[in-house]
Backbone as numpy.savetxt, mean C-alpha at the origin, in Angstrom:
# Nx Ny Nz CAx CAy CAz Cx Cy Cz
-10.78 -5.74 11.12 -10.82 -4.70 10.13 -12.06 -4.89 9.27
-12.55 -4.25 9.04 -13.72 -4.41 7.76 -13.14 -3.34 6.76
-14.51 -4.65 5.93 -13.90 -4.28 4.37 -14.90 -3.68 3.73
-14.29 -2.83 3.31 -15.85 -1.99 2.47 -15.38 -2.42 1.01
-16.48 -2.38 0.12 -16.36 -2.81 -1.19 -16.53 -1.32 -1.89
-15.77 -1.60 -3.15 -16.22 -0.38 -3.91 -17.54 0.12 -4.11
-18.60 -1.46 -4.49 -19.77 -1.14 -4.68 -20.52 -0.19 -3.03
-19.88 -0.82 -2.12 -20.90 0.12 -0.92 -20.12 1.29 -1.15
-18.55 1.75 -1.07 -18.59 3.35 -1.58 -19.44 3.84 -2.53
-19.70 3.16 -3.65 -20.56 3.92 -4.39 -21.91 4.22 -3.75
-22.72 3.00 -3.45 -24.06 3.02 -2.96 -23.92 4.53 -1.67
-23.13 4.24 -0.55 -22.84 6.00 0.04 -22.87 6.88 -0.59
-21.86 6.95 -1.66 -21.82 8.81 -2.20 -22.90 8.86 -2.82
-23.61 7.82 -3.61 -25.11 7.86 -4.08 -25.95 8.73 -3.38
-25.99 8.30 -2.57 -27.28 8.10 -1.06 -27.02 9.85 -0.35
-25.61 9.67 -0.04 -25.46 10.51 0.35 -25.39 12.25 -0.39
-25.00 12.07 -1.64 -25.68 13.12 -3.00 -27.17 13.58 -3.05
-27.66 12.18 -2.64 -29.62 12.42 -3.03 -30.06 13.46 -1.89
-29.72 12.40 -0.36 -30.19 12.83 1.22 -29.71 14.22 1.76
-28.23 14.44 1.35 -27.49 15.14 2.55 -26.44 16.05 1.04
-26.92 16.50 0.22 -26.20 17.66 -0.72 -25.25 18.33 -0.36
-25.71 18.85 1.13 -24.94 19.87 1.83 -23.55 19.44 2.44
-23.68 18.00 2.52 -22.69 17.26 3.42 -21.80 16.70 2.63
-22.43 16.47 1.05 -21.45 15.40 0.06 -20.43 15.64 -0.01
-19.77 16.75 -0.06 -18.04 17.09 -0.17 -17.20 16.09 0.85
-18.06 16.71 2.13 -17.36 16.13 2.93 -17.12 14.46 3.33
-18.05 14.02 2.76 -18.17 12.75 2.52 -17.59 11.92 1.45
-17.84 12.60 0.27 -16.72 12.43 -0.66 -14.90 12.54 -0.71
-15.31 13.34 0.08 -13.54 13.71 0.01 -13.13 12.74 1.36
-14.11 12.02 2.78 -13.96 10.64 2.96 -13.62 9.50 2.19
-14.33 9.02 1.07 -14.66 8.07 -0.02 -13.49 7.87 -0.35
-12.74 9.58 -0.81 -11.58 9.45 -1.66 -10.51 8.70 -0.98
-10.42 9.22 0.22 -9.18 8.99 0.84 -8.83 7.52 1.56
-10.27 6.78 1.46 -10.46 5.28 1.57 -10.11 4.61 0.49
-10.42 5.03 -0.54 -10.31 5.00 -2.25 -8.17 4.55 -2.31
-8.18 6.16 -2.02 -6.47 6.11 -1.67 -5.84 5.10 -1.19
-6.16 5.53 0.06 -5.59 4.16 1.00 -5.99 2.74 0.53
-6.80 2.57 0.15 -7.08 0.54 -0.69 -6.28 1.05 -1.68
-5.99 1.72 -2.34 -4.94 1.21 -4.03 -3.60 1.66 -3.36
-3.27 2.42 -1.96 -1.80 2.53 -1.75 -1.52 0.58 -1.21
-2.42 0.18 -0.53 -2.46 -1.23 0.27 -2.09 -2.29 -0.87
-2.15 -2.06 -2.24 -2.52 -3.64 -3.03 -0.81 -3.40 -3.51
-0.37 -4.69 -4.21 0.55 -5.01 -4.42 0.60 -4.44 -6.29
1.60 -4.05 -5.96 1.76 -3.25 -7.71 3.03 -3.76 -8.37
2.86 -3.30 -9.98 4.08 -3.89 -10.66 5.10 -3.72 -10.05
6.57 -4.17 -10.53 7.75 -3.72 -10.20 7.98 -2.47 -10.72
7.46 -1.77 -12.06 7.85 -1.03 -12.65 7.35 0.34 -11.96
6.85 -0.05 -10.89 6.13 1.72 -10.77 6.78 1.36 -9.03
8.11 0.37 -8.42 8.28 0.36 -7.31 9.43 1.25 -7.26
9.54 2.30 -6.14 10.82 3.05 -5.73 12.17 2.25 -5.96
12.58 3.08 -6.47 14.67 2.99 -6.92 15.28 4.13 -6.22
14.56 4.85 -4.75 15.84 5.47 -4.03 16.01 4.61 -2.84
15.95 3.34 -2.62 16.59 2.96 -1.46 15.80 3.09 -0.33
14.08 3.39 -0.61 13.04 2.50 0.56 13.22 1.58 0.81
12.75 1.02 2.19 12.45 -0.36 2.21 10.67 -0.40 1.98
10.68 -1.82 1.45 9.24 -1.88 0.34 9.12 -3.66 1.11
7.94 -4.19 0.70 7.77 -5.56 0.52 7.59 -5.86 -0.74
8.33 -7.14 -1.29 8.84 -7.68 -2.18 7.87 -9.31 -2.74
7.21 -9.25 -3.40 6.74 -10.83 -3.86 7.29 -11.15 -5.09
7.70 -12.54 -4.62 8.72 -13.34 -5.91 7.69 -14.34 -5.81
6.46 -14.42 -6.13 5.56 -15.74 -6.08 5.93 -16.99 -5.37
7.10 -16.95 -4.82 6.96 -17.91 -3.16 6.33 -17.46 -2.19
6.36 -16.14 -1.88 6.73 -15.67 -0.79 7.17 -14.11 -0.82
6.87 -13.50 0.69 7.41 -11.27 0.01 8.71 -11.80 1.20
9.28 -10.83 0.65 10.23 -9.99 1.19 10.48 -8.67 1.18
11.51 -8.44 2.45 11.38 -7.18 2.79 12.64 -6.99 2.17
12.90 -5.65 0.79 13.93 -5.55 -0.03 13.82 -3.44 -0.24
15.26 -3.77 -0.83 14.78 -2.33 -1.28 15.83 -2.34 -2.54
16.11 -1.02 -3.57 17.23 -1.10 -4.76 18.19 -0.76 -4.39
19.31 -1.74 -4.58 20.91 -1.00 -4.36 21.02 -0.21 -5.35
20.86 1.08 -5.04 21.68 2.34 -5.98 22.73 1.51 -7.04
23.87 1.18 -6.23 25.24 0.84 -6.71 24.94 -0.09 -7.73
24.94 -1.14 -7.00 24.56 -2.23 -7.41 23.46 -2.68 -8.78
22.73 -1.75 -8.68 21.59 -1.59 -9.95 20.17 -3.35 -9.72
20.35 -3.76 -9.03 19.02 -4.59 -8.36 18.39 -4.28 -7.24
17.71 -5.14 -6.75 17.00 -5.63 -5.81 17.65 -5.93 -4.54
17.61 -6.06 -3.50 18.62 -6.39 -2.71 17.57 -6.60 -1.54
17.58 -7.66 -0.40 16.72 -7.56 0.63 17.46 -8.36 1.65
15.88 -9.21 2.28 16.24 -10.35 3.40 16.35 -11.72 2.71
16.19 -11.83 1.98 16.94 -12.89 1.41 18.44 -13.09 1.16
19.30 -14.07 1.15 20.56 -14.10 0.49 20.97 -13.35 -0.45
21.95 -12.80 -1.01 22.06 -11.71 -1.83 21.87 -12.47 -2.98
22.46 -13.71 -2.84 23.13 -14.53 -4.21 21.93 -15.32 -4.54
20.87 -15.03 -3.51 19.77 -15.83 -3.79 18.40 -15.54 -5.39
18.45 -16.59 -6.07 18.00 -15.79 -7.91 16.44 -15.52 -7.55
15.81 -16.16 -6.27 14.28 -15.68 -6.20 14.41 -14.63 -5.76
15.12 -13.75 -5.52 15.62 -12.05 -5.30 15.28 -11.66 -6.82
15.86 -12.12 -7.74 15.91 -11.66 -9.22 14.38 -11.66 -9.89
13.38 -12.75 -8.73 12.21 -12.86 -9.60 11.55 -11.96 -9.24
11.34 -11.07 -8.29 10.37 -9.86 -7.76 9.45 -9.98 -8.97
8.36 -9.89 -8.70 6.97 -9.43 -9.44 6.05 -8.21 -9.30
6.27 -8.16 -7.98 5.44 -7.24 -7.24 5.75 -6.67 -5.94
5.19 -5.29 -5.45 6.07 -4.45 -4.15 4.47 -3.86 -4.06
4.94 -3.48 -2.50 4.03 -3.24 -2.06 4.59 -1.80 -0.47
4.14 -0.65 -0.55 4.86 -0.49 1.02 4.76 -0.64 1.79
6.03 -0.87 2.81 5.69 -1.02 4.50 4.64 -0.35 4.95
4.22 -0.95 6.36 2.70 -0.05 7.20 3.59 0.71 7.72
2.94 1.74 8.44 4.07 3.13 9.17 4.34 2.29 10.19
5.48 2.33 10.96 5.58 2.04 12.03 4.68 2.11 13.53
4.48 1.51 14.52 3.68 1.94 15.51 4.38 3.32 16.10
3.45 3.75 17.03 3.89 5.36 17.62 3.53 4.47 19.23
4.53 4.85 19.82 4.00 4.39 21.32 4.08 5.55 22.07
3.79 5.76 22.96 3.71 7.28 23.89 2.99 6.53 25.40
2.88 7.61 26.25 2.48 7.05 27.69 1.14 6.72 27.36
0.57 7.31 26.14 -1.16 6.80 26.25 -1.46 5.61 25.84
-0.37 5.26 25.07 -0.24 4.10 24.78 -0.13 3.76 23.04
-0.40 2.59 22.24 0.16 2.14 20.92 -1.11 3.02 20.31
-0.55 3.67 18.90 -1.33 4.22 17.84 -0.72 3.67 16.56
């Protein structure tokens, strides 16, 4: 995978504003959606993680788990033990990758 840095998005839409005017939208509205996708990828507070019963990945600073909120219940709930209190420490969530798509052409 490569990693683009914010600074080379910028240095592109730069470059690409000065050179190619005609093209920047379309390039920009690339930028964005790379932009998107790196801040959907990073691990975020608890406070901004889903409470309808996704499954999410879970970091309790050991270690993530794969958890989601018991409605009922009013916590956290995952692959850990239920009764287990590093369940209680969640810090941070993050979401699952989509699942693979397999078909005769093969994995996407």
């Amino acid at each position: 995978m490569i990693e683009i840095t914010s600074e080379a998005l910028n240095s592109i839409r730069l470059r690409c504003e000065a050179r190619m005017p005609f093209q920047s939208s379309e390039v920009l509205s690339l930028i964005a959606e790379v932009e998107r996708l790196r801040a959907e990828r990073q691990w975020q507070p608890m406070e901004t993680a889903p409470r309808d019963g996704a499954l999410i990945l879970l970091w309790n600073g050991y270690g993530t788990l794969i958890g989601y909120w018991g409605c009922r219940s009013q916590c956290w709930l995952g692959s850990a033990p239920l009764d287990n209190p590093k369940l209680k420490e969640v810090t941070h969530w993050m979401p699952l990758p989509k699942p693979l798509s397999i078909s005769a052409e093969g994995v996407s």
